[in-house]
Structure formats: C-alpha cells, structure tokens
N, C-alpha and C positions, 0 to 999 in steps of 0.2 A: 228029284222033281226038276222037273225041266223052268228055266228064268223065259224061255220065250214060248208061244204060242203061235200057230197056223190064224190069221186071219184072211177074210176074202173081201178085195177091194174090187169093185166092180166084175170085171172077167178073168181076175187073174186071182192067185194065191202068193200071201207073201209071210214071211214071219215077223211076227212083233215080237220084240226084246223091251224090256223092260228099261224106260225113260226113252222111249218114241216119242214122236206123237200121238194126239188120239184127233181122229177127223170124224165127222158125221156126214151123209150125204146130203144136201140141202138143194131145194128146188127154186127158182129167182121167178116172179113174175111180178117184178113189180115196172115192167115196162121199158129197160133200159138194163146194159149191162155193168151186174158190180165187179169191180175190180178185185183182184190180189190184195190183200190186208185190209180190205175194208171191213170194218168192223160190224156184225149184224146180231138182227133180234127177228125170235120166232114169231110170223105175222100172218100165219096160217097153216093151211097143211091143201094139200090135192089128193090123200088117199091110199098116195106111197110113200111121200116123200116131207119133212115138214118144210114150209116154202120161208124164205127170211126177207127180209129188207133193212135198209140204213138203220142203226141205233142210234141214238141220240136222247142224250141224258135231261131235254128238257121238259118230258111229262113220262109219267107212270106205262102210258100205251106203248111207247119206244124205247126203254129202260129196262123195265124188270123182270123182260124176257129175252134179255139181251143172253147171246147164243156163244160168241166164238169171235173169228178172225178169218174170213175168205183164203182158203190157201193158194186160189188160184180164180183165174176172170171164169166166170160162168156168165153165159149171155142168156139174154130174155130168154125167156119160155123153158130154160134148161136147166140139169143137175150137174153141182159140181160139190168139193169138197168145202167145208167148214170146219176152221182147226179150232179145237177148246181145250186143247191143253198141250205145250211139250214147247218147244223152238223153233220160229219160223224163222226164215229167213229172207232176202229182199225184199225188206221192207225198207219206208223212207224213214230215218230216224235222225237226220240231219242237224245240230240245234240239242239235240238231245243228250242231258249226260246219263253213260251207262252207268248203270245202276239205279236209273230213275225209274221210279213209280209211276204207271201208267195210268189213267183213268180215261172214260169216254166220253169226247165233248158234249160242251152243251151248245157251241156255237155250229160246231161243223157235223153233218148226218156221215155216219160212219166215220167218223175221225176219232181222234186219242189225241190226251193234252198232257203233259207232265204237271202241270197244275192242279192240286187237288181243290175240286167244285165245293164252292158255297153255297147253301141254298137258298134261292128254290133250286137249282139245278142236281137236279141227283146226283150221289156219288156211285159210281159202277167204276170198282177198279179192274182192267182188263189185261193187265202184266207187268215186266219189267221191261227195260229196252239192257240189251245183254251187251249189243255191239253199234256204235254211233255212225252211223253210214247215209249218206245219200243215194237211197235205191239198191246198197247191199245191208244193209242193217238186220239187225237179228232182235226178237224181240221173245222173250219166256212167255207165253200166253197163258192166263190162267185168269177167268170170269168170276168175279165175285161182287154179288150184285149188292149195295148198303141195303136197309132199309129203314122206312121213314115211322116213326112212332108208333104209330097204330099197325102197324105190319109185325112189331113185335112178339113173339110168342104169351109172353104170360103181360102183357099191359092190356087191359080193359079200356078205350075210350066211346064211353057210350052217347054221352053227351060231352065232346070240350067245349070250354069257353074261354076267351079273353082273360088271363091274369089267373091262368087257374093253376094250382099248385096241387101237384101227384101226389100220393101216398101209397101204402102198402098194405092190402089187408090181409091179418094176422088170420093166419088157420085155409085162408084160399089161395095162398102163393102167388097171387096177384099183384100187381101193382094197377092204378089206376087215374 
C-alpha cells in the first residue's frame, strides 16, 4: 500500500505523503483582503466554495466555527487556500516561546495569543508555534474548538440558574 496519494489542487495534480498539510479552498468576501496566517471561521458559503472571515474568540458567532489558518492573502471577492492542519510557515511568531500553545484571540479578529482565554472569552486552541521568528516563524496548525457547558454531549441544561448545582442521573447517563 502506497503512504502517499494523488491529490488535485486547483489546475494541477500533486502527491500528498503523509504529514503534509491539509488546505481547503476558501472564498473571502468580507470586503477587504485577509492576509497569510490569519486565522478564520466559516461565515458562509456562495455554492462552491465555503466563504470565511476574521475569528475571534469573543462570541459563539466568530468562534465555533472557527476553520484553519489563511496559507496565503486571498483578496476580496476571491479563493484561496485555508490550512487546518500540518506546518505552516511565515508566520509572525516573534515574542513567542516555541513550544507554546496557541489559542485565538479574543482581543485581536484573526489573531492568536499564547495566553490561554478566561471566560467569557472562549477557549479555541489553534496550534503550537514550532519555530519563533518575526515573519519566518513556523507554526503546527491544528483547530480545536473548547466548548461552553451546554454544548456538552451528555449535560442536559434545561432550565439553569444562579447557585445551581449539577448532578447525574442514574440509568440516563446524563448529567444535568
């Protein structure tokens, strides 16, 4: 069994080997062009392509559909690539010790903080930073969104309130 596969990036053909990266093609119209490493989240679709814009960790809307890491400037109205998982590089990571945990701000839209968020700011950890560079920096990309209580699989909150204290009920594998 063959470790790599034929993939097709846009017009060409190339082979993927195992610990590439993986890109998606993403479409920008949010009016302005985003940059190389900017960090985004899926904020619509046009029918081909799902379209993305700035994340940003401080509401549910901008968060927890957070996508990937811009591989490259895609301008208005256009498609370009979005990395969601593997090694990117030139990035700004300046400030940053490697081996740090990445997450995405909650003060800056499409930014990453090495600082893990408090809430209310959601946690979305979105890599490592591999190599500490100003403008060649390398960063492991890898999106993993928190979630907030009630997003939980088996937690029931039907009604919360103020001071209230969970429990588990026996025989519905629930908590609540």
């Amino acid at each position: 069994v063959s470790q790599s596969r034929y993939v097709r990036y846009r017009s060409h053909t190339s082979i993927y080997a195992k610990g590439d990266p993986v890109y998606v093609t993403v479409r920008n119209a949010t009016g302005a062009t985003l940059s190389k490493g900017t960090i985004v989240y899926t904020s619509g679709a046009n029918g081909v392509h799902t379209q993305v814009s700035k994340a940003l960790a401080t509401s549910d809307a901008t968060s927890a559909r957070c996508l990937g890491w811009l591989a490259e400037d895609i301008l208005n109205n256009a498609s370009g690539l979005c990395q969601v998982e593997g090694y990117l590089d030139g990035i700004d990571t300046q400030g940053i010790t490697e081996g740090a945990q990445l997450y995405l701000s909650g003060t800056t839209a499409g930014g990453f903080t090495a600082s893990k968020p408090q809430a209310p700011v959601h946690l979305v950890y979105v890599g490592v930073c591999s190599k500490a560079s100003a403008g060649n920096g390398r960063v492991y990309v890898k999106v993993q969104n928190g979630y907030e209580l009630d997003e939980i699989h088996d937690v029931l909150l039907s009604s919360p309130s103020n001071n209230q204290v969970g429990d588990i009920v026996t025989g519905k594998q629930i908590g609540r």
